[in-house]
Each structure stands twice: as C-alpha cells, then as structure tokens.
VOPAGU-2260 file (C-alpha; in pm, 1 decimal, decimal comma):
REM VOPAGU-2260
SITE   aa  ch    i         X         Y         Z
SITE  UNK   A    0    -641,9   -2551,7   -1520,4
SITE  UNK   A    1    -595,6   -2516,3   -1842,6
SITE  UNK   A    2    -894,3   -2312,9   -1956,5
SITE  UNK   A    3    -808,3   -1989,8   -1725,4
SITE  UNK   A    4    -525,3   -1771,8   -1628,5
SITE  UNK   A    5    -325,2   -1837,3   -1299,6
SITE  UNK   A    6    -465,6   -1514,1   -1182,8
SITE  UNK   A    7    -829,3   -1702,5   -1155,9
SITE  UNK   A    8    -701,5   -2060,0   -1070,2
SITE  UNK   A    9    -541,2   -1923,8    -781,0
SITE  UNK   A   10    -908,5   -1719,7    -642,0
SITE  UNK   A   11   -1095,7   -2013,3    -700,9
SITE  UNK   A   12    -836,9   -2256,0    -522,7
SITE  UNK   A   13    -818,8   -2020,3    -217,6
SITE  UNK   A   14   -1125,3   -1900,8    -203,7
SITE  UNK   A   15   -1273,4   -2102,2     160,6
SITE  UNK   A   16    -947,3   -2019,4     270,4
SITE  UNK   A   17    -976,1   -1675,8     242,2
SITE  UNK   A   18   -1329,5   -1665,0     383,8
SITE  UNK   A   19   -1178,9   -1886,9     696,2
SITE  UNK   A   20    -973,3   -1550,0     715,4
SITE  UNK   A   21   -1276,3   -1330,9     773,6
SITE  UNK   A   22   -1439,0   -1565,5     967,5
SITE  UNK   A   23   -1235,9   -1429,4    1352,5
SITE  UNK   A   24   -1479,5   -1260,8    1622,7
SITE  UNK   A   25   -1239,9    -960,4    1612,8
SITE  UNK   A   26   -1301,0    -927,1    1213,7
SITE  UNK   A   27   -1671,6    -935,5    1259,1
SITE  UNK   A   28   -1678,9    -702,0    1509,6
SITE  UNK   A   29   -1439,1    -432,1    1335,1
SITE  UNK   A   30   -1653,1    -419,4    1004,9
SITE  UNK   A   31   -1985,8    -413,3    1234,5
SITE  UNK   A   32   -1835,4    -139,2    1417,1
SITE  UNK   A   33   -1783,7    -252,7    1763,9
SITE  UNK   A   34   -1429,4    -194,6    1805,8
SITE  UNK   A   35   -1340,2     131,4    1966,2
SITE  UNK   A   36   -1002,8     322,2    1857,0
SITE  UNK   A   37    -763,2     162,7    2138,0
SITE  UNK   A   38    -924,6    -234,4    1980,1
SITE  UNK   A   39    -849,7     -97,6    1581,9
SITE  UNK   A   40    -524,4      -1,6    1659,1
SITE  UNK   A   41    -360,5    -330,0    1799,9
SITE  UNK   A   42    -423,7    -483,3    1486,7
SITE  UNK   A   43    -261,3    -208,1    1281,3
SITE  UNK   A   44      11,3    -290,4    1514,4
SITE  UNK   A   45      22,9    -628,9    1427,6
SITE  UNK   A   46      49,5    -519,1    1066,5
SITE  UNK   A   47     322,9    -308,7    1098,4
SITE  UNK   A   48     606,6    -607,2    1095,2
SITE  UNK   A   49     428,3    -801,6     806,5
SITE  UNK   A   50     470,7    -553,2     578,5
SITE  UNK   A   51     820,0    -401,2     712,1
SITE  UNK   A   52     913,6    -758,9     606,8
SITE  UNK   A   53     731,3    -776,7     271,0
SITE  UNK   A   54     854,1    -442,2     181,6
SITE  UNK   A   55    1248,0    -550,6     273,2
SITE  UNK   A   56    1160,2    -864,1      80,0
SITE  UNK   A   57    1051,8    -652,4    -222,5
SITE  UNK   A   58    1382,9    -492,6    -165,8
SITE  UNK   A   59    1577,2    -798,6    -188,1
SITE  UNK   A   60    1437,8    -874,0    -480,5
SITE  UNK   A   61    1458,9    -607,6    -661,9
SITE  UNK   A   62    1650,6    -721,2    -923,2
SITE  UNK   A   63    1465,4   -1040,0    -977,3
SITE  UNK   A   64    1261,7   -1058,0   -1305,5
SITE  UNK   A   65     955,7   -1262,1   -1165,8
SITE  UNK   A   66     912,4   -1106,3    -827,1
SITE  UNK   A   67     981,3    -722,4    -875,4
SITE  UNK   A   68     736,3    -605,2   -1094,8
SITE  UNK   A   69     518,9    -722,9    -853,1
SITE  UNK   A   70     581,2    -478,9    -588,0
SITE  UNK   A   71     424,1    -159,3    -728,1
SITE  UNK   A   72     555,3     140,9    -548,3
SITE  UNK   A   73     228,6     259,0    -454,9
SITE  UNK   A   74     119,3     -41,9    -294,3
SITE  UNK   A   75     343,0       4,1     -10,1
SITE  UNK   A   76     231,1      39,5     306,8
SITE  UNK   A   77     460,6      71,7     570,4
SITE  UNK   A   78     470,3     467,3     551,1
SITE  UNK   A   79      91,3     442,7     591,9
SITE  UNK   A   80     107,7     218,4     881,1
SITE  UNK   A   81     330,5     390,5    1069,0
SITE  UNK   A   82     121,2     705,7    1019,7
SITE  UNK   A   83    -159,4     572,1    1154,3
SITE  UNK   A   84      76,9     389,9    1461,3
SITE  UNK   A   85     180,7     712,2    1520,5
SITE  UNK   A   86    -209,1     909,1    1508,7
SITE  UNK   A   87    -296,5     620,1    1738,6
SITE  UNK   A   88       6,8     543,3    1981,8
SITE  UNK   A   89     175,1     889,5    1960,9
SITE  UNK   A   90     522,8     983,1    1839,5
SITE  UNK   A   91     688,1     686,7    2058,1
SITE  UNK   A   92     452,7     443,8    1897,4
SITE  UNK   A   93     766,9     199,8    1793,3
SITE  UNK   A   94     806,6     196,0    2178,2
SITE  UNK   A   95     468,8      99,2    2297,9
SITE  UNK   A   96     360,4    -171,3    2072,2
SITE  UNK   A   97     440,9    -562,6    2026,1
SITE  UNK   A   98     406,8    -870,0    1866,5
SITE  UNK   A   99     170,6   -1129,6    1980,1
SITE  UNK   A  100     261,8   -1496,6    1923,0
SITE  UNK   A  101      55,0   -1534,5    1571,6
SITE  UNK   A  102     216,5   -1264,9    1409,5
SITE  UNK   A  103     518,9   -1372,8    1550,2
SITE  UNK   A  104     501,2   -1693,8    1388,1
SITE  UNK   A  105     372,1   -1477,1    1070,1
SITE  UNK   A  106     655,8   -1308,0    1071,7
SITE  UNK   A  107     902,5   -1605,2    1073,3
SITE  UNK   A  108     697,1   -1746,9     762,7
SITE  UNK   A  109     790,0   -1442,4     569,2
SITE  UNK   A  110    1153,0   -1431,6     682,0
SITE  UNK   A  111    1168,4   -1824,0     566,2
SITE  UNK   A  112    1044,5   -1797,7     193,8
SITE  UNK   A  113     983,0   -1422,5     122,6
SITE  UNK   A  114    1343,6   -1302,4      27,7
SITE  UNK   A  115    1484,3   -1623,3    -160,6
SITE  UNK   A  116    1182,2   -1789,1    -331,1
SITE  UNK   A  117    1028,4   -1524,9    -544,2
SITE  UNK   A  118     712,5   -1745,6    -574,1
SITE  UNK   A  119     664,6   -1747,4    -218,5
SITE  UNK   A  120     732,4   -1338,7    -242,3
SITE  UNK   A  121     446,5   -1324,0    -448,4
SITE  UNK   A  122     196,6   -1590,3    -240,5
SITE  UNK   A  123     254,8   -1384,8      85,2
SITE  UNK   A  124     282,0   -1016,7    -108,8
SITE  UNK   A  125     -89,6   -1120,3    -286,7
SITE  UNK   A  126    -221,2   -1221,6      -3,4
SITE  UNK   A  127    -211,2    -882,2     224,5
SITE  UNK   A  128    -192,7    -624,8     -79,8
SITE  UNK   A  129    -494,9    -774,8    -315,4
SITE  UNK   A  130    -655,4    -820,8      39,0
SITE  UNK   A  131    -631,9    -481,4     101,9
SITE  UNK   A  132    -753,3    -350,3    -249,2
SITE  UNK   A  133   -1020,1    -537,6    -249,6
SITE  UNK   A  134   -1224,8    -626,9     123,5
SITE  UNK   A  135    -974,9    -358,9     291,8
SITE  UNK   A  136   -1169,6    -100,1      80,5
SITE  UNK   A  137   -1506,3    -163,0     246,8
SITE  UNK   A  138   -1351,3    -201,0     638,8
SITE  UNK   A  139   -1153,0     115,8     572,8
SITE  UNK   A  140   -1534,1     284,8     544,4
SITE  UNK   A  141   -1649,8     104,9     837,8
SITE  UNK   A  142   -1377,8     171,8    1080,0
SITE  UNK   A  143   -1395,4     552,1     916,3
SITE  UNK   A  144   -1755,8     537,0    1006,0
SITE  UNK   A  145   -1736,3     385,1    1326,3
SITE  UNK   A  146   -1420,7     580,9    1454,4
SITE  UNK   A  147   -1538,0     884,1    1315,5
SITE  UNK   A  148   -1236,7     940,2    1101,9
SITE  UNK   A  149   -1255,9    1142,9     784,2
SITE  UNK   A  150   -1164,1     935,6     467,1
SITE  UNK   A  151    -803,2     928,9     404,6
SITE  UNK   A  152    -679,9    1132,7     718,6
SITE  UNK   A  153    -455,0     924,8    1004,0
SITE  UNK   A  154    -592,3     632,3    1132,9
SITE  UNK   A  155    -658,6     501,8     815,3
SITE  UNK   A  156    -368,3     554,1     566,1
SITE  UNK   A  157    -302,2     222,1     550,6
SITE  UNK   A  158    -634,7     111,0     324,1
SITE  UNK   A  159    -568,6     430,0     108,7
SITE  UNK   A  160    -371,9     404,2    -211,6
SITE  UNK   A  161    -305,9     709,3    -460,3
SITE  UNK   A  162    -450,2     520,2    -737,3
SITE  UNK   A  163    -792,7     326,3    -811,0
SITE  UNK   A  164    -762,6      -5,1    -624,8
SITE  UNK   A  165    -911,7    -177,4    -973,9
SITE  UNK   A  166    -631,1     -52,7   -1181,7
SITE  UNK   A  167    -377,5    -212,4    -946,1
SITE  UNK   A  168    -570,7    -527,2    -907,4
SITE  UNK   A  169    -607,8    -555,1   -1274,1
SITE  UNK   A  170    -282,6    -463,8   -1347,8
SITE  UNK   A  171    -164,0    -736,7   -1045,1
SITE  UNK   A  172    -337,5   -1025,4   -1205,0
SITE  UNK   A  173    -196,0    -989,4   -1551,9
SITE  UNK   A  174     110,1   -1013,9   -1385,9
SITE  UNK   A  175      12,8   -1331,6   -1189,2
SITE  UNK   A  176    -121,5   -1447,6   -1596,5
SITE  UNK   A  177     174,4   -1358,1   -1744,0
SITE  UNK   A  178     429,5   -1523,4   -1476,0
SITE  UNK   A  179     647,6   -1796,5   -1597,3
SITE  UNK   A  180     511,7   -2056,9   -1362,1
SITE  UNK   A  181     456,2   -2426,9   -1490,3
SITE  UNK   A  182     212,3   -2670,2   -1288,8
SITE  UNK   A  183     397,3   -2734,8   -1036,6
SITE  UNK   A  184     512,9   -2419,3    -930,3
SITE  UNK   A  185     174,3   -2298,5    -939,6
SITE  UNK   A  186      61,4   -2567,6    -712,5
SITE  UNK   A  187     366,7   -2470,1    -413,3
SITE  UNK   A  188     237,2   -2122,3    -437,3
SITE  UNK   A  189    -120,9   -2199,6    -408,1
SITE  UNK   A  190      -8,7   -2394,1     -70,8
SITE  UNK   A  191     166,4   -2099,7      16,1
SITE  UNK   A  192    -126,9   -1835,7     -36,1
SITE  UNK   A  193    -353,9   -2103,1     179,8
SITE  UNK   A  194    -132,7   -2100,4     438,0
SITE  UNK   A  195     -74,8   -1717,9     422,6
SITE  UNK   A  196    -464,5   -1668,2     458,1
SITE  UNK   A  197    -377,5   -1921,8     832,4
SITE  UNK   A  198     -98,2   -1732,4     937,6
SITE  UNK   A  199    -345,7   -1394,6     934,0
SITE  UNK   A  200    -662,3   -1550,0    1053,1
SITE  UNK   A  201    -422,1   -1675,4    1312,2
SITE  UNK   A  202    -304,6   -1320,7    1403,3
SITE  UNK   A  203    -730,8   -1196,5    1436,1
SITE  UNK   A  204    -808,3   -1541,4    1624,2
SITE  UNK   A  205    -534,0   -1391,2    1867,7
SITE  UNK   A  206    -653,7   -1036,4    1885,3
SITE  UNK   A  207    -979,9   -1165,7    1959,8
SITE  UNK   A  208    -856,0   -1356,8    2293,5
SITE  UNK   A  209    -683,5   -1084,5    2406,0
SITE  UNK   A  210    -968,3    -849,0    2363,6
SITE  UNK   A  211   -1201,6   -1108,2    2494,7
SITE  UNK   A  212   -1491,7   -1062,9    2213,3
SITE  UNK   A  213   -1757,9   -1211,6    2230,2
SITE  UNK   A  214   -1894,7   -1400,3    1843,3
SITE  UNK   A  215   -2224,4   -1360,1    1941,7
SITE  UNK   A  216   -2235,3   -1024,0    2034,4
C-alpha cells in the first residue's frame, strides 16, 4: 500500500487475526476477572519459553542491522517473567512448570525462523511485545484488580515496562516505517505475524481445555 507506512499496512492486514487471538474462553475470563491466581499463572508459564527464545533470538542477532534495533532493552521480559514464576510457583518454579502442546509447537515456530530470518525476528518479536504495550496494559489492571495485586509488584512484572508503553510503540513503528523491506518481503512477514497471532490463540485455546472454562460463563 502505497499511501501508508508498513507500520499501518501491517495493523490493518492483521487486524481479524489479532482479534481471533482474544477471542479464547480463557482470555475472556482473565480480563473479566474469573481466573483465580493458580489459572493466571499457567499462562505466565506458558510465556516464559516464548520469550526465553525471542530474547536468545535478539541475541543472535545482535549484530544484524534490520533486526537489532528492534529489540529495545527495556522491552525484555524474561527477568519479569521469571519474577512473577517465581511470586507464583516459589523459588523452584523452573521445576514445577511445563509446556503444553500449543506452546510447544509455538516454540518450534520461533526456533525455525526467529534466529536466521530477521524478518521473521521481527513478525514474531511484534507480535508478543506491541501486544503487550498495548492490550497487555489494560489485562495487567484487571488481573491486578482481580488478584488483588498492587500495580507493578510480583505477579505482574511482566506487563510493566520502565518507560511509557506509547513512546516504545511509537518509537517501534518508525522502525517497522523505516525498515528496508520491498513488497514482497512485506507480504512473508505479514503471513508470519498472522500466523504468530495462531500459534498464541492456540496456546489460550489450550489453557482453556485444561482449565475446563466454560465461554458462557
């Protein structure tokens, strides 16, 4: 599209796709606030190994002129995850949790085009971290509501960043603008962000089996 910036074709191509995302039992009942603490923390520990691979991917490419400025050092979340794994699961945390089969198959996804194809670095690394600026602001104050968690404290690290979440996203979509992408490019990574947004409805579809909750309650 010729009359806007990547930044904007890519929201407006993936935009049902992202709603498909929010669309799991298990979402709707975490930002209604139906999810005790033990059902909140399985999905932070499905998180945990999708960004421990993002964040080694951003490692890997450190040196790469497309895909490292990308991967702002405040954006990272694995410290914050674990913090929370460990105010949830205790210090052994790393020994009591596990993958289910979605994030397993997540987690292959990123292995497969995160650490060579910087595009596909950035389709996956957009996909959780703009996520989490932007609707991971508003169910970080429902599960703090709901969980009775004070804003900030463990339990919640993971949706809070040290800066303003608009000054990253800003910043993150002149990048996307300014990118050296031609058409076709553009197009694999669009495919790539859809299928990003079904690899983590995917993982919430699961949760919500395994939980057994109920969409119309």
């Amino acid at each position: 599209m010729a009359d806007q910036g990547f930044a904007a074709e890519l929201r407006t191509a993936t935009w049902s796709d992202h709603g498909d995302n929010e669309g799991s039992s298990y979402m709707s009942a975490l930002v209604e606030g139906r999810l005790g603490r033990a059902e909140y923390a399985v999905l932070v520990a499905q998180l945990h190994p999708v960004y421990d691979l993002l964040e080694e991917a951003a490692d890997a490419l450190s040196a790469d002129p497309v895909a490292a400025p990308f991967a702002f050092d405040d954006l990272r979340r694995r410290a914050a995850l674990e913090a929370d794994l460990a105010y949830f699961y205790g210090p052994d945390w790393a020994d009591r949790i596990g993958r289910n089969q979605a994030t397993r198959r997540y987690c292959e996804r990123i292995k497969e085009v995160c650490f060579a194809w910087p595009g596909g670095f950035v389709a996956h690394h957009y996909t959780r971290y703009l996520g989490d600026l932007s609707g991971g602001q508003y169910i970080a104050r429902q599960v703090e509501r709901s969980l009775g968690i004070d804003q900030g404290e463990d339990g919640v690290r993971f949706y809070r960043f040290p800066g303003k979440p608009k000054a990253y996203k800003d910043a993150y979509r002149a990048l996307l603008d300014a990118a050296p992408w031609d058409a076709g490019e553009r197009a694999k990574i669009i495919d790539e962000v859809r299928l990003a947004y079904r690899l983590n409805a995917e993982v919430t579809t699961e949760l919500s089996r395994e939980l057994r909750i109920d969409p119309a309650a």
